[in-house]
C-alpha positions as CSV (number, residue, x, y, z in Angstrom):
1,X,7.0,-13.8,-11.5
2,X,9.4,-16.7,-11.2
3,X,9.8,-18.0,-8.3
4,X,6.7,-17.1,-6.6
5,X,7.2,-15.0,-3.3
6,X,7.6,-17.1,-0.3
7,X,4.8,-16.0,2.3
8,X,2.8,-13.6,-0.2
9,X,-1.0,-13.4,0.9
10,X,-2.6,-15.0,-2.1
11,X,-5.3,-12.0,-2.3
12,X,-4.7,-8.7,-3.4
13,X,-7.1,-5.6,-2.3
14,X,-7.7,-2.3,-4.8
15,X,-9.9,0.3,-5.5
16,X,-12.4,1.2,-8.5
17,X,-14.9,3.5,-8.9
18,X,-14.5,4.7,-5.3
19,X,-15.1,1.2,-4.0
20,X,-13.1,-1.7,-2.5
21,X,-12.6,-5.2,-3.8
22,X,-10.6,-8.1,-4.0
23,X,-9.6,-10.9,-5.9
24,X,-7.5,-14.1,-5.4
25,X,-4.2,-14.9,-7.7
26,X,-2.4,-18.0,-5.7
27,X,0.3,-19.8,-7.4
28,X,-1.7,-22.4,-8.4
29,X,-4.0,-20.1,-10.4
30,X,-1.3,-17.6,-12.3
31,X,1.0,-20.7,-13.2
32,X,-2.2,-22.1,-15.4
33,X,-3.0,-18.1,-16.5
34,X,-5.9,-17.8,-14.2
35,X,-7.0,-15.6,-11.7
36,X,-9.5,-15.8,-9.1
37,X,-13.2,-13.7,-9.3
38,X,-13.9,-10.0,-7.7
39,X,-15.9,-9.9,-4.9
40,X,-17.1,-6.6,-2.9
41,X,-14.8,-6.2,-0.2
42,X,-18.3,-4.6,2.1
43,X,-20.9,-7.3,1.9
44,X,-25.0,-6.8,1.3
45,X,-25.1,-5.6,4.9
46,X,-21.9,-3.8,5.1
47,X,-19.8,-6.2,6.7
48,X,-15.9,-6.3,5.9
49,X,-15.2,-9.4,4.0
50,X,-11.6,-10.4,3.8
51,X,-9.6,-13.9,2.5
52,X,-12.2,-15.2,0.6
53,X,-10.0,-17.8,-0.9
54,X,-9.4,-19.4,-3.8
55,X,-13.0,-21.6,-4.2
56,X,-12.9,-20.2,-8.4
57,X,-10.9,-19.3,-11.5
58,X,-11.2,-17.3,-14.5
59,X,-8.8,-16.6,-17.5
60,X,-6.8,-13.8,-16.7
61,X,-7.5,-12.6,-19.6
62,X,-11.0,-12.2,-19.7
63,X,-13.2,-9.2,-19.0
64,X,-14.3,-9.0,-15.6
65,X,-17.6,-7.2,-14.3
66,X,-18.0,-5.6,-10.7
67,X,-20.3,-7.0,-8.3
68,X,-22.8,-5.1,-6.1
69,X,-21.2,-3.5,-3.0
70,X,-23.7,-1.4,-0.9
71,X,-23.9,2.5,-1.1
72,X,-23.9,2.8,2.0
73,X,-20.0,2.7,2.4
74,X,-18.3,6.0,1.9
75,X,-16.6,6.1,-1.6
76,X,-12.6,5.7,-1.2
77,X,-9.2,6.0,-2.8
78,X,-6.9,3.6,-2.0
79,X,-7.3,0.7,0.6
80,X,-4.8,-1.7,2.6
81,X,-5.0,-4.8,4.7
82,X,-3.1,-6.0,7.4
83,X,-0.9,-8.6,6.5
84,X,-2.3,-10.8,9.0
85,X,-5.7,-10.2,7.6
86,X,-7.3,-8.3,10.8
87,X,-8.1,-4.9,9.5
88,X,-9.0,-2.9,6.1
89,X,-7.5,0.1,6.2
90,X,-9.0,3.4,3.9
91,X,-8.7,6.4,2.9
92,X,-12.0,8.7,1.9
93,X,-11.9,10.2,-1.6
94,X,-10.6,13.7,-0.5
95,X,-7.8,12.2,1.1
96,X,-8.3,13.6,4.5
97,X,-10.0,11.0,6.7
98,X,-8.0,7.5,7.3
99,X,-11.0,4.9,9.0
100,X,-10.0,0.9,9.9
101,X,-12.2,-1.7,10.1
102,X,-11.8,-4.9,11.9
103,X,-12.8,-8.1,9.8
104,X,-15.9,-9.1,10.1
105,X,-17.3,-6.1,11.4
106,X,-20.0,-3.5,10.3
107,X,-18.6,0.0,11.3
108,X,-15.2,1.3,11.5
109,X,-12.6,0.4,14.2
110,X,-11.9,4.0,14.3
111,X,-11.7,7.0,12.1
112,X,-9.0,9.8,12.3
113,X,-9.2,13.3,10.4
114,X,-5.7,13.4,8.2
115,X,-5.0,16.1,5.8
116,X,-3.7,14.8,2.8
117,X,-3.0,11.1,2.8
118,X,-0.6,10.3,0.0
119,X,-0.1,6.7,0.8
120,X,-1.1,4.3,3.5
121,X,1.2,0.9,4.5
122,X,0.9,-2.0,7.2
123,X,3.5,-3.0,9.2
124,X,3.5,-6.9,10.6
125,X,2.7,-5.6,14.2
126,X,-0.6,-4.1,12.8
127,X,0.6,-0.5,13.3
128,X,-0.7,1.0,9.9
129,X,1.4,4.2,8.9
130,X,0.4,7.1,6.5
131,X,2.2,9.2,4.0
132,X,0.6,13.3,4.1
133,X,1.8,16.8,3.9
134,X,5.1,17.7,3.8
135,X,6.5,13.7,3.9
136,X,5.1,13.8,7.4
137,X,4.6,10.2,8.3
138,X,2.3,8.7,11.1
139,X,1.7,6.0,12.8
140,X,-2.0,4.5,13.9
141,X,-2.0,2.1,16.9
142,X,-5.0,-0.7,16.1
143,X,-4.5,-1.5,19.3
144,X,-6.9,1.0,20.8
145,X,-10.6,2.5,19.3
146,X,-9.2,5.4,20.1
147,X,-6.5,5.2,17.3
148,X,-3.3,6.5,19.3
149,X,-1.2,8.3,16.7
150,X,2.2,10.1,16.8
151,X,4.3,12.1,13.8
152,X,7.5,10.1,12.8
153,X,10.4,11.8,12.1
154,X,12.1,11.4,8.5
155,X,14.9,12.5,6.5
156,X,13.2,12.9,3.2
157,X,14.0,16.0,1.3
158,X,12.1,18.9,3.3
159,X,9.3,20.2,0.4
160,X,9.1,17.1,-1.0
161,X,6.0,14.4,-1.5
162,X,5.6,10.9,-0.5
163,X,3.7,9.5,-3.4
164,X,4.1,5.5,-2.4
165,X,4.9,3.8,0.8
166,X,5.1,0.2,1.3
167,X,6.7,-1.3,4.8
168,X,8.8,-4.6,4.6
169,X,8.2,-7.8,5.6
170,X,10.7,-7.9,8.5
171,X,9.1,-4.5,9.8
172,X,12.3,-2.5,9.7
173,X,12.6,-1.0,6.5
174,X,10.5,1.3,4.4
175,X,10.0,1.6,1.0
176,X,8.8,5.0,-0.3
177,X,8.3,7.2,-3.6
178,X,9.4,10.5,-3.5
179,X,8.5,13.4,-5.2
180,X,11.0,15.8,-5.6
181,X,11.9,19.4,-7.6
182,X,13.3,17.2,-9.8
183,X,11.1,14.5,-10.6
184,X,10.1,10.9,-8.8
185,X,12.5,8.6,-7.6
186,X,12.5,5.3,-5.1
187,X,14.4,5.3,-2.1
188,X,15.1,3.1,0.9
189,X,15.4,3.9,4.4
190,X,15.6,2.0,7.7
191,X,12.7,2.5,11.0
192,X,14.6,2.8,13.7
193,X,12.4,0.9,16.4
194,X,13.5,3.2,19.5
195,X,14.1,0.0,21.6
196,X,16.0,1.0,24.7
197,X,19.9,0.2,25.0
198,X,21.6,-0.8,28.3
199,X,20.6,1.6,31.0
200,X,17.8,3.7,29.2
201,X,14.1,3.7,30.3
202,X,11.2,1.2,28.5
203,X,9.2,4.5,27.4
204,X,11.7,4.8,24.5
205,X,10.4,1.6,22.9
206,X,6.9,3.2,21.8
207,X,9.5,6.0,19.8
208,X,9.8,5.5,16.0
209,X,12.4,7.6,13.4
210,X,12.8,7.0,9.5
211,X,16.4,6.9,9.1
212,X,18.2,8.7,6.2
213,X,17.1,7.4,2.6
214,X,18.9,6.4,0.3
215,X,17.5,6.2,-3.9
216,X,17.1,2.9,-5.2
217,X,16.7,2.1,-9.0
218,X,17.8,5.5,-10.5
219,X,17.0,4.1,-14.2
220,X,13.7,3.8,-13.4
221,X,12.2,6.9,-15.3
222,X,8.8,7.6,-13.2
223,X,7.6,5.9,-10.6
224,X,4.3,5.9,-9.8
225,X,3.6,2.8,-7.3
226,X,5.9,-0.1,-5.2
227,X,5.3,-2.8,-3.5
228,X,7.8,-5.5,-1.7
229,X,8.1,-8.5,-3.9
230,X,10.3,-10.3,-1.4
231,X,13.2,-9.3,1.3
232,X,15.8,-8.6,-1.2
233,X,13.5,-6.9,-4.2
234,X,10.6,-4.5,-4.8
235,X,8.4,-4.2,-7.9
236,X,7.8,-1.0,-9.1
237,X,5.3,0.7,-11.4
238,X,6.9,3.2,-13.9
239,X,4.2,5.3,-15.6
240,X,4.5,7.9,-18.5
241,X,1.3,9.0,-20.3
242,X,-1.0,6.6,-20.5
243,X,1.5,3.6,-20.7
244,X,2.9,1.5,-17.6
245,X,5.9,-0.6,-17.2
246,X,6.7,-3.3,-14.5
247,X,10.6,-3.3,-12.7
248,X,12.2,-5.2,-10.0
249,X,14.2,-2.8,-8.2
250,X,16.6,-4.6,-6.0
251,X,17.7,-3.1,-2.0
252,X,21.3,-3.9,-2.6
253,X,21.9,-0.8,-5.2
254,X,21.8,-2.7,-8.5
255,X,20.1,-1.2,-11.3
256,X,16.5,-1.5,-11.7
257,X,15.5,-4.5,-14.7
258,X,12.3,-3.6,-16.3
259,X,10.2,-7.1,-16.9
260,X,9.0,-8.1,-20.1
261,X,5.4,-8.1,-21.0
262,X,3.1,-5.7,-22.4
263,X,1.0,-4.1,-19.6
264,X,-2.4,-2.7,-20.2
265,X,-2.5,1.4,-20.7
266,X,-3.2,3.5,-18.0
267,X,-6.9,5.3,-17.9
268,X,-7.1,8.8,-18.1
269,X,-8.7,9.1,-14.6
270,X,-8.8,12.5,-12.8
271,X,-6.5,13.1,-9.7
272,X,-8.4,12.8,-6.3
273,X,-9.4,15.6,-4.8
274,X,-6.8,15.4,-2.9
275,X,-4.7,15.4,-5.5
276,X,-3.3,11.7,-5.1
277,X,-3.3,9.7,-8.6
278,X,-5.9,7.1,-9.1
279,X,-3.5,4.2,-9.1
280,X,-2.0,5.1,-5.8
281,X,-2.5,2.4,-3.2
């Protein structure tokens, strides 16, 4: 993309083959068609490694092969870190345990039985927020081991799915992809922080609501996956089959603009057991 996002963590995190790992793309390195090596995001002995940097480069283009990562880490499906690098968040293979760990360290912050995780996203204050059930959304404090957590009200059609969730930079609006009767679609909403107006108590400030959504890039046949490309845009993954398509969906209401480029065909990978797609997260 052109320009390059302002203030965009130069590593990205993902998931294959039930383990975590991460690879470097600054600007630098994708403006010369290079991207930086994989490396294990759980080191020899287990400890969470994140920011490696950029120390090496490779064609973008060429195949890459998958380190070692020790077996002694519990196979997951999908991952996330905190934007100010802190903590790894993940989500087991069934989708029904959520466990953080803090950088550097060699067993989990904390780990909280969640049925059905659909989606999991940071916020800037390290609050990381999960999509499960019936677009039920929480909320898990890092702030204590013993992983405070409270339900979030929403307004996203009742029987419907959160299948992508991505918090914005700013930390008051939320990006989400929502299954329907009808089929996928993006929409936008707005967290409501609960800060207290004149007169009212301080308890309110810990509240959090998910205002009413509204759908963003209708032309955009079937999302599968979004992410925040800066404060004004998000880049969305359409998917039909086994073939992909890149769009940047702007917040203002305009219509969706599918990129150009030929993106590489989907695998046939099984749904978790949980029944979130492989690509999610």
């Amino acid at each position: 993309m052109n320009p390059y996002p302002l203030f965009a963590s130069s590593a990205f995190y993902y998931v294959a083959n039930g383990q975590a790992w991460t690879r470097c793309a600054s600007e630098a390195q994708v403006t010369t068609g290079s991207v930086g090596l994989i490396f294990p995001v759980f080191s020899r002995n287990g400890a969470v490694a994140l920011n490696h940097g950029c120390t090496s480069s490779v064609q973008a283009t060429s195949q890459a092969g998958l380190p070692g990562q020790p077996r002694t880490v519990p196979p997951l499906s999908m991952v996330a870190v905190s934007p100010d690098g802190k903590y790894l968040a993940g989500v087991g293979l069934g989708g029904d345990t959520v466990t953080v760990w803090a950088s550097g360290a060699t067993k989990p912050y904390s780990t909280l039985p969640l049925r059905g995780v659909t989606a999991i996203s940071w916020d800037r204050r390290d609050y990381l927020w999960a999509a499960h059930g019936d677009t039920t959304t929480m909320i898990l404090q890092t702030s204590s081991s013993n992983s405070n957590h409270s339900a979030i009200p929403n307004y996203f059609p009742p029987g419907s799915k959160i299948l992508g969730l991505s918090i914005a930079p700013d930390g008051v609006r939320v990006a989400a992809i929502v299954q329907t009767a009808s089929g996928s679609e993006v929409e936008l909403a707005a967290i409501d922080s609960g800060k207290p107006g004149p007169g009212q108590s301080a308890t309110r400030s810990s509240a959090r609501t998910i205002g009413p959504p509204v759908q963003l890039g209708p032309n955009v046949p079937n999302p599968i996956a979004l992410t925040w490309y800066d404060a004004d845009n998000l880049l969305v993954l359409d998917g039909a089959g086994d073939q992909t398509s890149l769009w940047e969906v702007p917040v203002d209401g305009q219509p969706a603009t599918e990129l150009p480029g030929v993106l590489p065909a989907r695998s046939p990978s099984p749904p978790t057991a949980s029944g979130t797609p492989w690509w999610s997260g």
